[in-house]
N, C-alpha and C positions, 0 to 999 in steps of 0.2 A: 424651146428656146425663149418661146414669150414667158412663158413665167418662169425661167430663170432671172430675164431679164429685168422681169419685175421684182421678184425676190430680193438680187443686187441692186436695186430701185431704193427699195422700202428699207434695206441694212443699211445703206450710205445715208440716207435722209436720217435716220434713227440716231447715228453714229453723230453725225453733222450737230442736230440740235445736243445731243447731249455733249459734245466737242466744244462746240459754242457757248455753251451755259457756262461750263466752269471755264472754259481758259481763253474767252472772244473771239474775235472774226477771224483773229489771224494766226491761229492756230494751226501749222503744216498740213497742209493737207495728204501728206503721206500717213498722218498718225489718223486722221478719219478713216482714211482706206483700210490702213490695219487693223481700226477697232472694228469693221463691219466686214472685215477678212475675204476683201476682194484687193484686185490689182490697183496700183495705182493708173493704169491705162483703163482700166473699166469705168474707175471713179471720171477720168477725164472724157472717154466717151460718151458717158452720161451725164457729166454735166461741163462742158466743154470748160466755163471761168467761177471762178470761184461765187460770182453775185448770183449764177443760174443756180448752185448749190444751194444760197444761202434762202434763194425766195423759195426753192422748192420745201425747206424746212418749215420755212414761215405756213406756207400753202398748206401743208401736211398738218402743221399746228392747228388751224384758225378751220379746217374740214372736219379734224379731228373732233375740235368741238361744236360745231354744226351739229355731226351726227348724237352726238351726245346729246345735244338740244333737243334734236327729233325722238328721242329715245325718251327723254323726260317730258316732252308736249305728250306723248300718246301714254303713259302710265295711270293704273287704273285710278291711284288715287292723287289728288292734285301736289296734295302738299308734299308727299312721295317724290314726286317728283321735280317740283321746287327744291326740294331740299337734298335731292340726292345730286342735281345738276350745279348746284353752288357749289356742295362738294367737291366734286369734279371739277370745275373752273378754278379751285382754289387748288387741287391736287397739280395740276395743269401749271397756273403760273407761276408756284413755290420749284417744279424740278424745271420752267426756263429761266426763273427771273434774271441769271444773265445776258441771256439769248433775247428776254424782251428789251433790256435797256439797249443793246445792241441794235436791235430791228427797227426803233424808234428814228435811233441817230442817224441811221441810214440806208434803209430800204423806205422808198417812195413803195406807196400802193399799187399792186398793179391792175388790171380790171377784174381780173378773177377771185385776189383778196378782198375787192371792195363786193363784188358780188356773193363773195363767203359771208364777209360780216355783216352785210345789210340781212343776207336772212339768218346770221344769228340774229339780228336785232327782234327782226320779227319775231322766233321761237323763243325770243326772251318775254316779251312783249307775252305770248300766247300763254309759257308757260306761268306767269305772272295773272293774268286775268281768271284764267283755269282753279288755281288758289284763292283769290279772289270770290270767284261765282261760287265757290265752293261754303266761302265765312272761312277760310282756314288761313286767311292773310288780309290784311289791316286792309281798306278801302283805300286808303292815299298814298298805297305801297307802290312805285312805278318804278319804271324800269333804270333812271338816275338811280334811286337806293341801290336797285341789285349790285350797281358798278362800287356804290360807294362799301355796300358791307364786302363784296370781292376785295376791293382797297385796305379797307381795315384788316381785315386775314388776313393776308397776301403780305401787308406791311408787321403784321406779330411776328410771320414766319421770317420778312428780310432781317428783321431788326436784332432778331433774336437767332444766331445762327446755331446751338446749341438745341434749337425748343427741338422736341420727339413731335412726329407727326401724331403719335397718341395724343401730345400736348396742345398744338394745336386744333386737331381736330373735335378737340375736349371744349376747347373756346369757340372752335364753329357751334356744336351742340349747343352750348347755353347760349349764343346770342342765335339761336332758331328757337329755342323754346322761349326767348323775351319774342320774337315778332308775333312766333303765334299767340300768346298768352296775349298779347295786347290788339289784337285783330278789333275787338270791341269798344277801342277806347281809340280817342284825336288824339293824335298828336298836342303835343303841345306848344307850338309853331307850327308855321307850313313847310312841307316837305322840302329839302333842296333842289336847286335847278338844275338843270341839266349844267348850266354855265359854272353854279357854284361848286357840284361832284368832281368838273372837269380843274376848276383852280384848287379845290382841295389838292387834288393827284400831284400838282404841278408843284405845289408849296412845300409838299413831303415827297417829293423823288418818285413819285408813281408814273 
C-alpha cells in the first residue's frame, strides 16, 4: 500500500508540473488526475487543495535538481560535470518555463524549498571550484555567471518556440567550448554581480 501510495504520489506530482507548464495554475484538476490515471478522490487525498499540489511540484522540481547537482559534484572529471549539470538545469527549465513564471507569481518559499536551494547553491558553488581547481574553467567564473549563461539558454529556447532541442543544445555546446577555450585569458571587464545577473533576469522576463 506504501508504495502504491507513493507511486500515485510521483504520477500526480509529474502530471501536475507538466499540466501547469502548458495550460497554468488553473487548469481542472480533474484533467491532472486523468493524465496520471488515478481517481480524482486519490488526487484529493493526497493533496487535499490545489496550493499543497502545486508546492509539491515545485518541491519535486528544485530536489530534482539537487540531486543532479550531487551527481555532477562527484563525477570523475570536473568539467564533465559542469557541463553535463548546465545541461540539465537548462533541460529542466525549457519543459517548466510555464510552471516557473507561475511559481514566481505565487508561491511564497516554504522552509524546505529554501533548504533545497541553499544546497543547490552550495553544489553549484562546489561544482564550479571542481572546474576551476582543475584549469578547465576561467578563474573569475562564479556562481552569478552559471545563473546568467542558464538565462541566456533558457531565454533562446522561450524566445524561440519552434528551436529543436538539437538546436538549442547545439548553442549550449558552442557557448561551453567559448568558456573553456577562454579559462586562460581575463575577462575583459569584471564579471557581473550577483545584483546585476539578478536585474538582467528581471529586464528580459526571467
Amino acid at each position: 500500500m506504501r508504495r502504491d501510495a507513493q507511486r500515485n504520489r510521483d504520477l500526480l506530482v509529474a502530471a501536475a508540473r507538466r499540466a501547469f507548464a502548458a495550460r497554468g495554475l488553473d487548469v481542472p484538476l480533474e484533467d491532472v488526475a486523468n493524465e496520471a490515471g488515478v481517481s480524482i478522490g486519490t488526487l484529493y487525498n493526497r493533496f487535499p487543495t490545489r496550493g499543497t499540489l502545486v508546492e509539491a511540484a515545485l518541491a519535486d522540481k528544485v530536489a530534482g535538481m539537487v540531486a543532479q547537482a550531487e551527481t555532477a559534484a562527484t563525477m570523475a572529471d570536473p568539467w564533465d560535470g559542469f557541463a553535463w549539470f548546465l545541461a540539465r538545469c537548462c533541460e529542466t527549465q525549457a519543459a517548466d518555463r510555464g510552471y516557473n513564471e507561475l511559481c514566481v507569481r505565487v508561491l511564497p518559499d516554504t522552509p524546505e524549498i529554501d533548504r533545497l536551494k541553499a544546497r543547490g547553491h552550495e553544489l553549484v558553488q562546489v561544482i564550479v571550484d571542481r572546474a576551476q581547481r582543475a584549469g578547465q574553467l576561467r578563474a573569475d567564473f562564479h556562481d552569478g555567471d552559471f545563473a546568467f549563461v542558464l538565462w541566456s539558454t533558457t531565454t533562446i529556447i522561450d524566445a524561440t518556440a519552434s528551436t529543436s532541442p538539437e538546436a538549442w543544445r547545439r548553442y549550449l555546446a558552442f557557448l561551453l567550448d567559448g568558456l573553456r577555450a577562454s579559462t586562460a585569458h581575463p575577462l575583459p571587464g569584471p564579471p557581473l554581480s550577483q545584483d546585476e545577473v539578478a536585474d538582467a533576469m528581471r529586464n528580459h522576463g526571467g
